[in-house]
MARSEKE-941498 format. One record per residue (C-alpha): x, y, z; residue in one letter; residue number from 1. Coordinates in nm, 2 decimals, padded with zeros to 4 digits. Each point is the difference from the previous one (the first is absolute). Layout:
BEGIN
     c1     c2     c3 r   k
      X      Y      Z a NUM
...
//
This chain:
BEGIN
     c1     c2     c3 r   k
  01.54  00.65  08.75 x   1
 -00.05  00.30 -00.24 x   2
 -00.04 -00.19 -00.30 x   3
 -00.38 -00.07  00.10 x   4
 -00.27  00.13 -00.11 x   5
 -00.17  00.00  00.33 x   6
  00.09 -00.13  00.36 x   7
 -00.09 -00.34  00.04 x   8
 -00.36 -00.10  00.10 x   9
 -00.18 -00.25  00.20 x  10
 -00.32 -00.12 -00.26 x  11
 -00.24 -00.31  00.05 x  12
  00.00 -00.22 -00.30 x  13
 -00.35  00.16 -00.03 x  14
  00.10  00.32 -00.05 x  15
  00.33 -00.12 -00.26 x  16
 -00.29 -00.11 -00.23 x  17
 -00.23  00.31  00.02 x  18
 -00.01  00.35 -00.16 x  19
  00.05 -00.14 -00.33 x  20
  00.35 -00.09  00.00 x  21
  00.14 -00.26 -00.26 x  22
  00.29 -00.23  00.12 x  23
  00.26 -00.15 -00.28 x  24
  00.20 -00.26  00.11 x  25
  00.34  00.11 -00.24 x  26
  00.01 -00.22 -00.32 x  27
  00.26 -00.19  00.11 x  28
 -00.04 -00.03  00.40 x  29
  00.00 -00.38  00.12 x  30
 -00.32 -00.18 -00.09 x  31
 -00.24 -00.10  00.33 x  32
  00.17 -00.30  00.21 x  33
 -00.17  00.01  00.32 x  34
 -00.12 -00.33  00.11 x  35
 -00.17 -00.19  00.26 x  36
  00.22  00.06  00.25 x  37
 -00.03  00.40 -00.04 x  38
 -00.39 -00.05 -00.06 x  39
  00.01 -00.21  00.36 x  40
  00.15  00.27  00.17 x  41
 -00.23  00.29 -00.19 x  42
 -00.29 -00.18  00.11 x  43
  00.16 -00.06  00.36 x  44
  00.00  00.38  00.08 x  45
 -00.34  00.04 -00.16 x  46
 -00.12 -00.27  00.30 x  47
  00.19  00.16  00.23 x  48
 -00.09  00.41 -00.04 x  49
 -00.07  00.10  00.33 x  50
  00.11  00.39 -00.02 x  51
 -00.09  00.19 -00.29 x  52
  00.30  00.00 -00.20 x  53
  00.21 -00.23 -00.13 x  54
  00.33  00.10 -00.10 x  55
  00.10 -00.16 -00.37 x  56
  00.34  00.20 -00.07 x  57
  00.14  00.26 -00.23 x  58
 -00.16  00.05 -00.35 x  59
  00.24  00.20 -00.22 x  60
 -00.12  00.20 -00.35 x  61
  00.08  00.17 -00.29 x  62
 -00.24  00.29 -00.08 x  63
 -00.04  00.06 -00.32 x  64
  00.08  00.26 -00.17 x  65
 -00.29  00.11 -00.24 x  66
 -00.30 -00.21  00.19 x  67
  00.05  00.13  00.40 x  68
 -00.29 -00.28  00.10 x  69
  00.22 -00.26 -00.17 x  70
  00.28 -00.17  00.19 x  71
  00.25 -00.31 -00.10 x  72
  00.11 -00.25  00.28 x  73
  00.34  00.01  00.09 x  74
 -00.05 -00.21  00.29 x  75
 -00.34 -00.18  00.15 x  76
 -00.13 -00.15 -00.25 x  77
 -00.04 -00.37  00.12 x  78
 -00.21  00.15  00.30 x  79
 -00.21  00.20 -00.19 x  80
 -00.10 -00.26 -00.25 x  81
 -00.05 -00.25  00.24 x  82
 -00.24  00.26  00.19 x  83
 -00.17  00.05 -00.32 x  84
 -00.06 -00.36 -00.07 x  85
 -00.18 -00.04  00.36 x  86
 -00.22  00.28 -00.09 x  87
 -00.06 -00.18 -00.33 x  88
 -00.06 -00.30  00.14 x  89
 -00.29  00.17  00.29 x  90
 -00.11  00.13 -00.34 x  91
 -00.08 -00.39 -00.15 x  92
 -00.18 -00.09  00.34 x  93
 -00.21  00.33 -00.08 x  94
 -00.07 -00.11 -00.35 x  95
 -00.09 -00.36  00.08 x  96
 -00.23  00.14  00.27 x  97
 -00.17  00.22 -00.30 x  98
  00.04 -00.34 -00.23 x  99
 -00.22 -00.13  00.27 x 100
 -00.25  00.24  00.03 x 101
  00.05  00.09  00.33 x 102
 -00.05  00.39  00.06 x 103
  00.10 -00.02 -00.34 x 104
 -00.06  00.40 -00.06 x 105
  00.16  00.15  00.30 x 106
  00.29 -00.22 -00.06 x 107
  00.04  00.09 -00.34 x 108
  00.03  00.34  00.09 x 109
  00.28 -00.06  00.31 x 110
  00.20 -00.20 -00.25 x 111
  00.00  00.30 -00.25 x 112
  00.11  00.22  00.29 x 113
  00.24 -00.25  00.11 x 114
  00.18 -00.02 -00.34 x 115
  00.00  00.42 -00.06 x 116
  00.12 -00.02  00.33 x 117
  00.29 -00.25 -00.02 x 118
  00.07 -00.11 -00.34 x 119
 -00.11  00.24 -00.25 x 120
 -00.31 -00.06 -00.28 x 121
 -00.14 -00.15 -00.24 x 122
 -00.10  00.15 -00.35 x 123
 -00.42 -00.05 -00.06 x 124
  00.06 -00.09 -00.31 x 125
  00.26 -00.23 -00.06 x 126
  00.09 -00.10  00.39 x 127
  00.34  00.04 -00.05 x 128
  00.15  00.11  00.35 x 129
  00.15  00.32  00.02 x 130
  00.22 -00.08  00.33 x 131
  00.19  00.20  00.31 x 132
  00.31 -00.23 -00.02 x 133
  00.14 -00.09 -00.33 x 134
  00.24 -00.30  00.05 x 135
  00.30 -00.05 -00.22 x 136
  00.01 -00.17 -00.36 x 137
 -00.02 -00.37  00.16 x 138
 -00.28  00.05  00.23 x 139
 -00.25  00.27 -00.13 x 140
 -00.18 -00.18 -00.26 x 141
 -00.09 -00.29  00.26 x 142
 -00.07  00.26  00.30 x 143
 -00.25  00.19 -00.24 x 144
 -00.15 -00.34 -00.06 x 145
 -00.05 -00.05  00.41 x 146
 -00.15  00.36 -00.01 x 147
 -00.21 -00.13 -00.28 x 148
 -00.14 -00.32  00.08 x 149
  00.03 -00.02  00.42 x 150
  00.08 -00.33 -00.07 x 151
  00.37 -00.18 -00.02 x 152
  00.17 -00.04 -00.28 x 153
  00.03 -00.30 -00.21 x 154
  00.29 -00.20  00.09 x 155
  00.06 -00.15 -00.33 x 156
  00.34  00.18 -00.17 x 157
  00.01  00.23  00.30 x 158
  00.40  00.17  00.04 x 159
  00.09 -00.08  00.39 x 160
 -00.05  00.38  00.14 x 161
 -00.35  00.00 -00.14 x 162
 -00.13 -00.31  00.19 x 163
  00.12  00.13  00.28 x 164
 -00.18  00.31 -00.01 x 165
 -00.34 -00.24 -00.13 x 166
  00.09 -00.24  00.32 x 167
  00.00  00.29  00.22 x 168
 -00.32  00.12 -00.13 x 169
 -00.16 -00.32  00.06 x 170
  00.22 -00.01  00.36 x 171
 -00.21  00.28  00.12 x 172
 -00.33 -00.17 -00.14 x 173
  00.00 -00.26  00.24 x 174
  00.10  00.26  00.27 x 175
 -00.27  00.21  00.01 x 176
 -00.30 -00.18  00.14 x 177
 -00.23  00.30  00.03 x 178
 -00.35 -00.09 -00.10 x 179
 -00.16  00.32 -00.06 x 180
  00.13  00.30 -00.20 x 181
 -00.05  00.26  00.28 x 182
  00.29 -00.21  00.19 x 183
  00.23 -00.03 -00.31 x 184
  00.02  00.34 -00.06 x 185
  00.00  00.06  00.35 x 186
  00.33 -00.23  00.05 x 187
  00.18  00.15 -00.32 x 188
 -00.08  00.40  00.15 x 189
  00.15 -00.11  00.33 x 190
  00.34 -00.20 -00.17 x 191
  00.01  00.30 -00.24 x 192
  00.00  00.21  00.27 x 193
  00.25 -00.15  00.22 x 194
  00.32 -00.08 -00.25 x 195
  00.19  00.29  00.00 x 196
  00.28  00.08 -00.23 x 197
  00.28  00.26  00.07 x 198
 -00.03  00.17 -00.34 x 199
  00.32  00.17 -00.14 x 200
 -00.02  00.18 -00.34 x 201
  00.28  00.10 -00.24 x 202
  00.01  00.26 -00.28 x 203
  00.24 -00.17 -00.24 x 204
  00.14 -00.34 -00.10 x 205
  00.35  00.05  00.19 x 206
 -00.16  00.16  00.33 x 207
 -00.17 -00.36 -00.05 x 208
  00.33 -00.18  00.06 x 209
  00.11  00.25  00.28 x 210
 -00.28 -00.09  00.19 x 211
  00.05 -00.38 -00.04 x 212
  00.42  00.07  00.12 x 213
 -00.10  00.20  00.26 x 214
 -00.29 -00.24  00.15 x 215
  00.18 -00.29 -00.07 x 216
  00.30  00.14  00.25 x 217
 -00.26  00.09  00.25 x 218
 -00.07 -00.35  00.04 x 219
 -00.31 -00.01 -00.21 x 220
  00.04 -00.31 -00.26 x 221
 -00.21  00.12 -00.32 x 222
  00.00 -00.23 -00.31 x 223
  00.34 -00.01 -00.16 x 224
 -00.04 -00.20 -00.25 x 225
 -00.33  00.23 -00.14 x 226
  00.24  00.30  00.01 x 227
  00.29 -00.14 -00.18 x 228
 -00.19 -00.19 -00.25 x 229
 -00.26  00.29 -00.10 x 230
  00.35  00.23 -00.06 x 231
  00.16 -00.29 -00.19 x 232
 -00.27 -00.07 -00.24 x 233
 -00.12  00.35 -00.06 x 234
  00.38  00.09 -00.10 x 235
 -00.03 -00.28 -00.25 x 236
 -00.32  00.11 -00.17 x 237
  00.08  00.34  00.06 x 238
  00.20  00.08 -00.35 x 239
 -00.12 -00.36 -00.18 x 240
 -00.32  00.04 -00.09 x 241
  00.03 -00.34 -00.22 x 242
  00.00 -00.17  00.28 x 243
 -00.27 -00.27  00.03 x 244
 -00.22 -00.19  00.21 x 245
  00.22 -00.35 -00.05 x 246
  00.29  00.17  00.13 x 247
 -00.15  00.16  00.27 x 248
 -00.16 -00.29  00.14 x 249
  00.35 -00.20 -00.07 x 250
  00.13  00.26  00.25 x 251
 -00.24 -00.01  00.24 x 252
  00.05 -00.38  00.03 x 253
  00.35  00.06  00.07 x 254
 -00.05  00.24  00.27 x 255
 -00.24 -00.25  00.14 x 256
  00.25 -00.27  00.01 x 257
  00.22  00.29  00.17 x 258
 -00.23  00.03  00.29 x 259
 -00.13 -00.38  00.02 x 260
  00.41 -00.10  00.01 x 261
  00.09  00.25  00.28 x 262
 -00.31  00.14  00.14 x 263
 -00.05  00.37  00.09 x 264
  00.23 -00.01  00.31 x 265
  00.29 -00.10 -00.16 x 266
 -00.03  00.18 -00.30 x 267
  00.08  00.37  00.12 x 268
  00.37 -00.18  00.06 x 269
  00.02 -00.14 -00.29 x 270
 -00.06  00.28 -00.20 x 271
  00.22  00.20  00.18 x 272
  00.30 -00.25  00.00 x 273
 -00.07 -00.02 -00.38 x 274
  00.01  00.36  00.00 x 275
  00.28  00.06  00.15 x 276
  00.21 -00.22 -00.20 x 277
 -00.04  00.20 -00.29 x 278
 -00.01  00.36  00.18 x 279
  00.12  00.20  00.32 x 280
 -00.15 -00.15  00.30 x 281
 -00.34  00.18  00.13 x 282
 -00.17 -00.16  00.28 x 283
 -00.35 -00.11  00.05 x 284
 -00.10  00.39  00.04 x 285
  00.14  00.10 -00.33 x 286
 -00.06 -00.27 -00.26 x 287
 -00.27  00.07 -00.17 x 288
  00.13  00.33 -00.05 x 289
  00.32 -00.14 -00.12 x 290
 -00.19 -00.19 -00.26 x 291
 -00.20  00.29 -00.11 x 292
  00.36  00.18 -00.07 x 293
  00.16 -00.30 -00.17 x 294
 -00.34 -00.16 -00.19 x 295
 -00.11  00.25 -00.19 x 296
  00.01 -00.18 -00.40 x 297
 -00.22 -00.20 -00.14 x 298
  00.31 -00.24 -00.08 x 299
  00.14  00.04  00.34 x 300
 -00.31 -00.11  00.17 x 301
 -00.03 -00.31 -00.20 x 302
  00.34 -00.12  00.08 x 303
 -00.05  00.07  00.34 x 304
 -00.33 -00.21  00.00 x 305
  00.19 -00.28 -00.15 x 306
  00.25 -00.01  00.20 x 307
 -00.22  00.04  00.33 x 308
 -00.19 -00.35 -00.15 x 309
  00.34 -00.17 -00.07 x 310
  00.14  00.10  00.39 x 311
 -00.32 -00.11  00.19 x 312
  00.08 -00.37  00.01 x 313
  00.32  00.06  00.09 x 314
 -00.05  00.25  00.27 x 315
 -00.27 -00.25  00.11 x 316
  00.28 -00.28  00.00 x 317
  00.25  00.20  00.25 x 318
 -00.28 -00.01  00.24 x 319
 -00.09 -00.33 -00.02 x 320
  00.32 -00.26  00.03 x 321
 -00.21 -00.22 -00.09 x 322
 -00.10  00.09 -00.34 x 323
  00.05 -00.17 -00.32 x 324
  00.25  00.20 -00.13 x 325
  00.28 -00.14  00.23 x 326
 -00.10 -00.35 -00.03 x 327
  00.21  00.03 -00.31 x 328
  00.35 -00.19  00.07 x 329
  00.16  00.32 -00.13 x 330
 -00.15  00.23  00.25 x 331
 -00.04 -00.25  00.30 x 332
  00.25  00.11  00.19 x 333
 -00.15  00.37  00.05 x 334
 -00.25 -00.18  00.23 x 335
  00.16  00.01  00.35 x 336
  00.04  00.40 -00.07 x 337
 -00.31  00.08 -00.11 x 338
 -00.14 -00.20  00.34 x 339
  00.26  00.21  00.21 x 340
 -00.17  00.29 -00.19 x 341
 -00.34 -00.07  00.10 x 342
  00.07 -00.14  00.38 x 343
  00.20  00.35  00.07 x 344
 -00.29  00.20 -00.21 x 345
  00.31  00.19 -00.20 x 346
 -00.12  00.08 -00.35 x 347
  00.28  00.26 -00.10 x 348
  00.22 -00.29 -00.17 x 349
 -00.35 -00.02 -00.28 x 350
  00.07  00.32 -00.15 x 351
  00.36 -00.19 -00.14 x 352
 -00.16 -00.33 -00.04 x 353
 -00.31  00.14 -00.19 x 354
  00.26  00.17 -00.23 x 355
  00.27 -00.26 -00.06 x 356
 -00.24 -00.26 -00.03 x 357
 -00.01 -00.01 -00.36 x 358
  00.33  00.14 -00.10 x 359
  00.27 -00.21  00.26 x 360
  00.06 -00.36 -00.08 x 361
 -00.17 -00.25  00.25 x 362
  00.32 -00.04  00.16 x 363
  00.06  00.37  00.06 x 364
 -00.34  00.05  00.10 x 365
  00.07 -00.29  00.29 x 366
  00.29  00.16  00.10 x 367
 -00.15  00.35  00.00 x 368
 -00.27 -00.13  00.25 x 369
  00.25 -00.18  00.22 x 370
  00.25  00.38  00.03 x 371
 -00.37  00.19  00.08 x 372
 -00.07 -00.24  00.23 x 373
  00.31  00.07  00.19 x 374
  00.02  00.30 -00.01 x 375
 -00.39 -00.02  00.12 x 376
  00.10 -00.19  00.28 x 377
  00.32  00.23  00.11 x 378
 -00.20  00.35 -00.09 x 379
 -00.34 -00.04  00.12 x 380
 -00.05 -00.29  00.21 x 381
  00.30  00.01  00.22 x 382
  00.07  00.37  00.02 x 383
 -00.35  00.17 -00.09 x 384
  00.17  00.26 -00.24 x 385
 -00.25  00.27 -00.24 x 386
 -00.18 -00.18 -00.26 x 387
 -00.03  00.34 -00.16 x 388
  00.39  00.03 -00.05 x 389
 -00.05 -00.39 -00.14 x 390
 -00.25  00.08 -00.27 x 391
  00.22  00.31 -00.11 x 392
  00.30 -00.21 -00.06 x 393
 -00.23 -00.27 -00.17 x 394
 -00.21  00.25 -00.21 x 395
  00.39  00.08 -00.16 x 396
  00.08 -00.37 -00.02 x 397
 -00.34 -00.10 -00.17 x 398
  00.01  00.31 -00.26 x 399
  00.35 -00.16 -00.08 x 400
 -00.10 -00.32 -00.10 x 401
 -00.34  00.12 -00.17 x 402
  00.23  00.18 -00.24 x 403
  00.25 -00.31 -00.03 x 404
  00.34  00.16  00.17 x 405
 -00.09 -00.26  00.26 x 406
  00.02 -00.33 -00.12 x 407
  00.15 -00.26  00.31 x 408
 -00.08 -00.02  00.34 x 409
  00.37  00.06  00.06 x 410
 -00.10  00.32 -00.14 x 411
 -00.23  00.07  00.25 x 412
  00.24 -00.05  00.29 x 413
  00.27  00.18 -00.13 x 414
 -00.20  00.30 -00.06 x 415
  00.05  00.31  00.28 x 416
 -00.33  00.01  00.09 x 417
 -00.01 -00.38  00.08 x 418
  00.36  00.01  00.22 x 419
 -00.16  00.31  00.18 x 420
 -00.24 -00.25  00.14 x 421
  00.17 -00.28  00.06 x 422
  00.12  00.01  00.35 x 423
  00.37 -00.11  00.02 x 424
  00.06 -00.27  00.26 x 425
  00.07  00.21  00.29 x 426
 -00.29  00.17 -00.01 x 427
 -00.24 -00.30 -00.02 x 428
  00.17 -00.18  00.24 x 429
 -00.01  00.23  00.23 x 430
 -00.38  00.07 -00.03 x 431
 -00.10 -00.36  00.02 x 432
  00.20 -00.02  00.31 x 433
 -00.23  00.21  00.18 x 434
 -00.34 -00.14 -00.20 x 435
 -00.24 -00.10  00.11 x 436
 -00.35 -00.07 -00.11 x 437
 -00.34 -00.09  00.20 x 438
 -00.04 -00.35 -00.02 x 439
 -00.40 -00.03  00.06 x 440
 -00.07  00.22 -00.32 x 441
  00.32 -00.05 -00.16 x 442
 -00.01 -00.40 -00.01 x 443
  00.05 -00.08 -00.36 x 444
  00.24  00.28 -00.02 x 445
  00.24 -00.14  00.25 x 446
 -00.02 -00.36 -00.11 x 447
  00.06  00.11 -00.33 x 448
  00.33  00.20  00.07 x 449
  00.11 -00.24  00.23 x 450
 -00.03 -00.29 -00.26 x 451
  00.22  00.19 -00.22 x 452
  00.22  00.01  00.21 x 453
 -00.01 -00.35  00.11 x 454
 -00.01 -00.13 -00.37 x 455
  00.33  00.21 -00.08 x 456
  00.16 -00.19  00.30 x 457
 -00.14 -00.36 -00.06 x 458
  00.03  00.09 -00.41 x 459
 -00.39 -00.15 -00.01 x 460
 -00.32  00.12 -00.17 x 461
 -00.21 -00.02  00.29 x 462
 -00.35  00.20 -00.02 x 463
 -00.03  00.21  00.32 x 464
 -00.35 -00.09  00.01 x 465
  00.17 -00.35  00.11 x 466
  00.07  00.15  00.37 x 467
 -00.12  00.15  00.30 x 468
  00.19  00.25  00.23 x 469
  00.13 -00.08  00.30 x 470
  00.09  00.29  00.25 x 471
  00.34 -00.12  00.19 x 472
 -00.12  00.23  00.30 x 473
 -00.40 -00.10 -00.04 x 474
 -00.28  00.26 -00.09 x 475
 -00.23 -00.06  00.28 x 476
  00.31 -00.03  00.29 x 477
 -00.06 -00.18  00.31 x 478
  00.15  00.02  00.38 x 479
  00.26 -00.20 -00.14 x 480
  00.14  00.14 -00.25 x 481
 -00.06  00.38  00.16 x 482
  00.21 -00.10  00.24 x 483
  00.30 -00.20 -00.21 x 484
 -00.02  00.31 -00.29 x 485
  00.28  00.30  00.06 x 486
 -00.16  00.31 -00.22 x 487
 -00.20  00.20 -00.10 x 488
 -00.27 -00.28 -00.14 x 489
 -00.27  00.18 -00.12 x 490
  00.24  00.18 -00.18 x 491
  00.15 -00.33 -00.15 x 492
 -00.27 -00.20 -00.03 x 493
 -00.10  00.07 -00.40 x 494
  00.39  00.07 -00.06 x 495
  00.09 -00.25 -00.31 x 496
  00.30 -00.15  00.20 x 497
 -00.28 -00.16  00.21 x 498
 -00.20 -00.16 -00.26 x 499
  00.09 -00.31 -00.17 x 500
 -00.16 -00.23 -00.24 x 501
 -00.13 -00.36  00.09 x 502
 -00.23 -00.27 -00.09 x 503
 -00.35  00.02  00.17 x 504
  00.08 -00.30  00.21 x 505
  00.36  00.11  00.11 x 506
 -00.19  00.31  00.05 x 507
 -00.27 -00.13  00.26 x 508
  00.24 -00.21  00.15 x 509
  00.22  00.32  00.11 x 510
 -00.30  00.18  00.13 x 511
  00.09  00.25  00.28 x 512
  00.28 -00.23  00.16 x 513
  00.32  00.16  00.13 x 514
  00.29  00.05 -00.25 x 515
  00.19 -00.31  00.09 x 516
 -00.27 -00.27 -00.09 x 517
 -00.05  00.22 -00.32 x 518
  00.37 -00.02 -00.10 x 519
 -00.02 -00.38 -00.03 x 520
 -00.34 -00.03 -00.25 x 521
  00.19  00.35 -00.17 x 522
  00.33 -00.23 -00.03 x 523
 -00.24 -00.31 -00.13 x 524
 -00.16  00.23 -00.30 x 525
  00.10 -00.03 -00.37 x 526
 -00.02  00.41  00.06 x 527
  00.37  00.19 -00.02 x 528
 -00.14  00.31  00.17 x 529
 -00.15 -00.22  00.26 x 530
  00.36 -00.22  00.04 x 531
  00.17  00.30  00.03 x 532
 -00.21  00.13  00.30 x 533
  00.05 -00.26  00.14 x 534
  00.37  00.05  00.01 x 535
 -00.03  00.27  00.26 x 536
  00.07 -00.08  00.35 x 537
 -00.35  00.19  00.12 x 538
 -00.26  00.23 -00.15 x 539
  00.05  00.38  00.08 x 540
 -00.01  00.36 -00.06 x 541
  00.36 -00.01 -00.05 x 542
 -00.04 -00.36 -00.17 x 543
 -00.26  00.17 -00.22 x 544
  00.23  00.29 -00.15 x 545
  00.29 -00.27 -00.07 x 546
 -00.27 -00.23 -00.21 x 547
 -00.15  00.36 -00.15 x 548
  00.34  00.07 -00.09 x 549
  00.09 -00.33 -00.18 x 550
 -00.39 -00.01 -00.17 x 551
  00.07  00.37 -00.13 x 552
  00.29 -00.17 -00.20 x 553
 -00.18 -00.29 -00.16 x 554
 -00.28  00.24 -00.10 x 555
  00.27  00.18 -00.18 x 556
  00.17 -00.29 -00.15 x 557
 -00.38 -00.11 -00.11 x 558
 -00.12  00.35 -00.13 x 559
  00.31  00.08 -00.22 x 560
  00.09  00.14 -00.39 x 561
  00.34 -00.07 -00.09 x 562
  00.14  00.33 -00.12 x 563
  00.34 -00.16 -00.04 x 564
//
């Protein structure tokens, strides 16, 4: 990592604040959003500190330049706010013991010491705080006012982040119960002492976002959202210096709405399936230097910003079937693909739905779902093929119909790098032959294919979540059956050939009993898969490969574009 400054360092949070170092959260970083349930589990690890450290994370900054005590937060700054707000709020049960006249001179002077020590000072002659940690343009005014005061903000007219940071303060109040101030400043030297930080510095703003890729594909989630939105907004500002505060706070509401629509999980995804509908793909390791090569205008930055605002809802949507958007008559019909979607986990087909969303007809957007969805099923369900050879050819498709060349799902199929994935009958069928899937973590996954299939056959609607599975040879097999099964069972046992669909009662009824009692409720069901078990003379290895066989071809018949 040679674009460091300095190796990285293990440092208390007591020692982050000392040596008169200044900390600026960047102008345009995410405003404070922690809330009770990250204060909860702060305070959780304060109660329970039985060694000497406790281990908070990375902390990732940007020396700069001119000022080598002065460092911006690229990463961190949520922890190290919330930190300060806990010493802030030790120093209002100092103060109110002072207020009280209660070793009112000695405490006057630890609360001094406290604040040089761990949030900066305060001018004698106007009291205006000169802090460590300078938040960004939506929070400082309000944290100098808890520096200030010790005393919660105001509610009244108060933006959301900054009564969050005021209900934190006043979280931490009614924490600390110490009655002296020997034993507050006791308790904050011993937490200050004990949250440790692994402290990476960088020497420049790119070496910033190399150190984000490179952590963030080690496994080590840092705020992407911060990162992104910090380069965004500083590239709109950068060269439009008419820019005002209206606009910028009309943009950060946006981006709010961003994160509060998809929340931080999904949003690395969606930026990078937006992303890669308008350039070459990059994975998760190279985006943000992909946007830094491609976002460099002040124009360019703003239409990317738009269109990042327009896309959340419906990147939102694709993950949940249930949204709004489809309960439009128009776009109904995308439903049962969007629920195949999210039961099989498979989110390659959103990088083509995100971009033809708003320039294919309803109709052709349908039927673009429905061929992804097969194709889903065929490619990487049944036969487990690369998703990275997937995203290449859909990267191609989706740059297509950004640009307009593709404008009809028929498009789509016909294109090169779709019929490359497509597996032609043959193929699939013989692959499902020999699938099989475990059917104690698989459940819903079965039930679901299997009621395709049986829904092609009966030409129903059924919703698999309708059945239960039956295994024709059972799971749990008894003397019985041991003895009347010729195979390899264990082999067998989760083959699909052995599983069928019934209703819950059929299925109790059949329980573990021997295949010729089972043949007669199998022949009784309104279930074609189960009637045609039951036209088998008995229940087999050899049996099993026959049914396989025939089920291989119905899965075909039911997972099929027509390329005539």
């Amino acid at each position: 990592m040679s674009f460091l400054t300095m190796e990285p360092s293990n440092q208390t949070f007591k020692a982050l604040m000392s040596n008169g170092v200044k900390y600026y959260v960047p102008r345009f970083q995410r405003d404070y959003s922690w809330d009770q349930e990250q204060w909860e589990d702060l305070w959780e690890d304060i109660k329970n500190l039985e060694e000497e450290e406790h281990y908070m994370g990375y902390i990732v900054l940007q020396r700069d330049e001119e000022d080598k005590n002065k460092f911006s937060i690229i990463d961190g700054q949520q922890r190290l706010i919330t930190l300060s707000l806990l010493v802030l709020s030790a120093m209002n049960k100092i103060q109110n013991l002072i207020d009280n006249d209660q070793d009112a001179e000695n405490n006057k002077i630890r609360l001094n010491e406290m604040r040089r020590g761990f949030i900066g000072t305060l001018s004698p002659a106007t009291l205006i705080p000169y802090n460590k940690l300078i938040l960004n343009r939506n929070n400082d005014a309000k944290f100098k006012k808890l520096t200030e005061d010790l005393q919660s903000l105001i509610s009244r007219n108060l933006t959301k982040t900054n009564k969050l940071m005021s209900n934190c303060f006043k979280f931490f109040c009614t924490k600390i119960t110490h009655d002296s101030g020997v034993n507050i400043v006791n308790f904050i030297e011993q937490i200050t002492d004990s949250m440790l930080f692994t402290n990476i510095i960088v020497n420049d703003n790119l070496n910033a976002y190399k150190v984000f890729e490179t952590l963030n594909a080690r496994g080590v989630q840092l705020s992407t959202p911060d990162l992104l939105k910090n380069y965004l907004f500083s590239q709109v500002v950068a060269n439009n210096q008419a820019i005002d505060s209206n606009e910028l706070d009309a943009m950060d509401e946006k981006w709010s709405v961003i994160i509060s629509e998809l929340g931080e999980e999904n949003f690395t995804d969606f930026v990078r399936y937006y992303h890669n509908a308008h350039y070459p793909l990059v994975t998760k390791k190279k985006l943000f230097s992909s946007i830094r090569s491609n976002i460099q205008q002040t124009q360019v930055a703003q239409s990317y910003l738009k269109s990042l605002s327009q896309y959340a809802n419906i990147y939102a949507a694709l993950n949940n079937p249930e949204d709004d958007l489809w309960n439009n008559s128009e776009y109904f019909k995308v439903k049962p693909y969007l629920k195949a979607f999210k039961l099989f986990n498979i989110k390659q087909p959103f990088l083509l739905l995100l971009t033809a969303y708003d320039k294919f007809s309803a109709d052709e957007f349908v039927k673009l779902a429905e061929y992804l969805y097969i194709l889903s099923i065929r490619y990487n369900v049944i036969a487990h093929y690369s998703a990275k050879e997937q995203e290449k050819a859909y990267n191609i498709l989706a740059m297509k119909i950004s640009s307009q060349e593709l404008t009809r799902a028929s498009h789509i199929k016909n294109q090169p790098e779709f019929k490359n994935l497509y597996l032609n009958d043959q193929a699939f069928q013989t692959i499902f032959k020999y699938h099989a899937m475990p059917s104690r973590q698989s459940n819903k996954k079965i039930c679901f294919l299997l009621t395709e299939i049986e829904n092609k056959l009966a030409k129903s609607n059924t919703d698999y979540s309708n059945w239960t599975l039956e295994h024709i040879a059972p799971y749990h097999i008894t003397e019985e059956w041991a003895e009347y099964y010729e195979g390899q069972y264990q082999q067998d046992i989760d083959r699909m050939g052995n599983i069928i669909l019934l209703t819950p009662s059929d299925n109790k009824e059949c329980g573990a009993q021997l295949f010729d009692k089972k043949k007669v409720i199998y022949r009784q069901s309104n279930v074609e898969l189960a009637k045609k078990i039951s036209t088998y003379d008995q229940w087999n290895s050899e049996t099993l490969e026959r049914h396989q066989d025939w089920l291989a071809q119905q899965a075909t018949n039911t997972w099929r574009i027509n390329y005539e």
